[in-house]
C-alpha positions in Angstrom: 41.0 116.6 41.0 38.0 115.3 42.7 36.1 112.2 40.8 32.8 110.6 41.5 31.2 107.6 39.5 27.4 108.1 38.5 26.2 105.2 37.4 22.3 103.8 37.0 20.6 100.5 36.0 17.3 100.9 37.4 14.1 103.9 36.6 13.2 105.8 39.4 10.0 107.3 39.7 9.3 110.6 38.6 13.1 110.9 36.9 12.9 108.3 34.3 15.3 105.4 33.3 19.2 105.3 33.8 20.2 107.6 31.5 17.9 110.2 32.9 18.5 109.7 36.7 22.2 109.8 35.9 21.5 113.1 34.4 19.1 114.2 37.1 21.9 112.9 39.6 24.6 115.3 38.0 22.4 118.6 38.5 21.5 117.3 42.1 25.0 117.4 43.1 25.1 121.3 42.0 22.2 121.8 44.4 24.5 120.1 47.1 27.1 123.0 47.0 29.4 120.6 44.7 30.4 121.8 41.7 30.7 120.2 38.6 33.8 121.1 36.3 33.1 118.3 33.8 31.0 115.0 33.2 32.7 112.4 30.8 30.8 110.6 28.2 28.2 108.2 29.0 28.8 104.2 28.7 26.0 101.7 28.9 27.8 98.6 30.2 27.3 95.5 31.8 26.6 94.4 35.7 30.0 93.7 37.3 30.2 90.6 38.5 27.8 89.4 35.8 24.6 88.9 36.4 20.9 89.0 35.4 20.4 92.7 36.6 19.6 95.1 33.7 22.4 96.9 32.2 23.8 99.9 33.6 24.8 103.6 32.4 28.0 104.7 33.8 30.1 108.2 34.1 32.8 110.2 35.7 32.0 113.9 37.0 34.9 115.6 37.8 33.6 117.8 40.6 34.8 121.0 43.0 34.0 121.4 46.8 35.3 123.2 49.7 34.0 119.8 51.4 36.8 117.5 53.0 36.7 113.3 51.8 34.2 112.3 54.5 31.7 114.9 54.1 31.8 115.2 50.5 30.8 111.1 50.4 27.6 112.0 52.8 26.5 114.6 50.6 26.8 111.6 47.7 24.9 109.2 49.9 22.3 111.9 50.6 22.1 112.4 46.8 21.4 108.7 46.5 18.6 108.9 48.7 16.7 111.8 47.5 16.6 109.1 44.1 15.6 106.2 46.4 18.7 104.5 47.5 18.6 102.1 49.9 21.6 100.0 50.5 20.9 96.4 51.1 22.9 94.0 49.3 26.1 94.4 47.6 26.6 94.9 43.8 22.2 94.6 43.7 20.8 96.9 41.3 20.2 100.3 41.4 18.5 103.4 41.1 21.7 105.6 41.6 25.2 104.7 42.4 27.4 107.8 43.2 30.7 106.9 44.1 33.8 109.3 45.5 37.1 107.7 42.8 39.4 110.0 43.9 39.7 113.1 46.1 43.0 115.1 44.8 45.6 112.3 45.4 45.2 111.8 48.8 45.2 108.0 49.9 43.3 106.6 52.9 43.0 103.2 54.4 39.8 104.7 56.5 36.5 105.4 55.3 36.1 106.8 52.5 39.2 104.4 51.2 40.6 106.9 48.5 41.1 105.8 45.6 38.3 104.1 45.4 39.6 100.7 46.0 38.3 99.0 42.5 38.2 101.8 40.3 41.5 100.6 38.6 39.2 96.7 38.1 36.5 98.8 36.1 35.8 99.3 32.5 32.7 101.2 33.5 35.2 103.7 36.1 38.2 103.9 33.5 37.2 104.1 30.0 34.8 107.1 30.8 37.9 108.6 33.3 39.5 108.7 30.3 37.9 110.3 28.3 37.2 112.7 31.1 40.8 113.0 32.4 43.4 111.7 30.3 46.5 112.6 32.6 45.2 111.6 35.6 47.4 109.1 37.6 46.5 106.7 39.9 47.8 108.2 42.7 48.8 105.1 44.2 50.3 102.8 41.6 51.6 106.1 39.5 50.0 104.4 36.5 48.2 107.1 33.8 44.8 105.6 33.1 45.3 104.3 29.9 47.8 102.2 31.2 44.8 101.3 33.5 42.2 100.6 31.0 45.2 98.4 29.2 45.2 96.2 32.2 42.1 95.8 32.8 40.5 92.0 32.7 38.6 90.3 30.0 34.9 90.4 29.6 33.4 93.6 30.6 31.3 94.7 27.5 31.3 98.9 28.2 30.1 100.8 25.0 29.7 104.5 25.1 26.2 105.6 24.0 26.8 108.5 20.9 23.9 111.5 22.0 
C-alpha cells in the first residue's frame, strides 16, 4: 500500500481555499500517472507545532504507481509546485503539502525516509489513515494504527469535516 498526506492551510489562486486545493491536488496526481485507489475523509486540524498559521485540512490518498520511492516523491514535489509551493521554512504555511507516509512496507534511512518519519506523532496523518486503512501496520514498530492514534500526544485538536 502506497500512502501520501495532502494537506492545505492556505488559498491558492485560481483553485480556491484548502479544501479545494486539497481536492484539486488529488485529481492532479491522476494526471501525474499515479493512481488513486482511495482518499480518506477530510480533517480540518490544527498547525503542528502550534502556532498562529490558519488551520489546515488534512487527508490520506492511498495511491498506485509503477514509480519506485524516489521518483514517486518528485512527482509529489512537482505536484506542489504546479499549486505554488516553494519550500522555505519548515512547518510555514502552505498552499499544498503532499507527503509520501508509506511506500508498501519498505523502510529507508535515505531520502525519501519511509515511513515517513513523524507520521506515527500526527493526529492529522493517523486519524484520517484510519479511516482510510484500518489494517495497516506501521511497518516498522508492527503497531496497527489505532494503536497509533491511542498513543498519540495531547493537544492536537483534528475534527473531520461531515460533506
Amino acid at each position: 500500500m502506497i500512502l501520501v498526506g495532502v494537506g492545505s492551510n492556505l488559498s491558492v489562486p485560481g483553485v480556491g481555499g484548502p479544501r479545494d486545493v486539497v481536492a484539486a491536488a488529488v485529481r492532479a496526481l491522476a494526471g501525474e500517472g499515479v493512481t488513486v485507489g482511495a482518499v480518506s475523509p477530510w480533517y480540518r486540524s490544527a498547525p503542528v507545532p502550534m502556532s498562529d498559521q490558519p488551520w489546515y485540512v488534512n487527508g490520506v490518498v492511498r495511491v498506485e504507481t509503477g514509480l519506485d520511492a524516489p521518483a514517486l516523491l518528485a512527482v509529489l514535489h512537482r505536484v506542489e509546485a504546479a499549486f505554488g509551493r516553494v519550500r522555505r521554512l519548515v512547518n510555514e504555511a502552505r498552499g499544498l503539502d503532499l507527503d509520501l507516509l508509506a511506500y508498501h512496507d519498505h523502510v529507508r534511512a535515505a531520502a525519501p525516509v519511509l515511513p515517513h518519519p513523524r507520521l506515527h506523532q500526527r493526529a492529522f496523518v493517523l486519524l484520517p489513515l484510519r479511516d482510510l486503512a484500518p489494517g495497516w501496520r506501521h511497518p516498522v514498530t508492527g503497531m496497527d494504527v489505532a494503536s497509533l492514534v491511542a498513543c498519540l500526544p495531547p493537544g492536537q485538536v483534528t475534527e473531520r469535516i461531515d460533506d
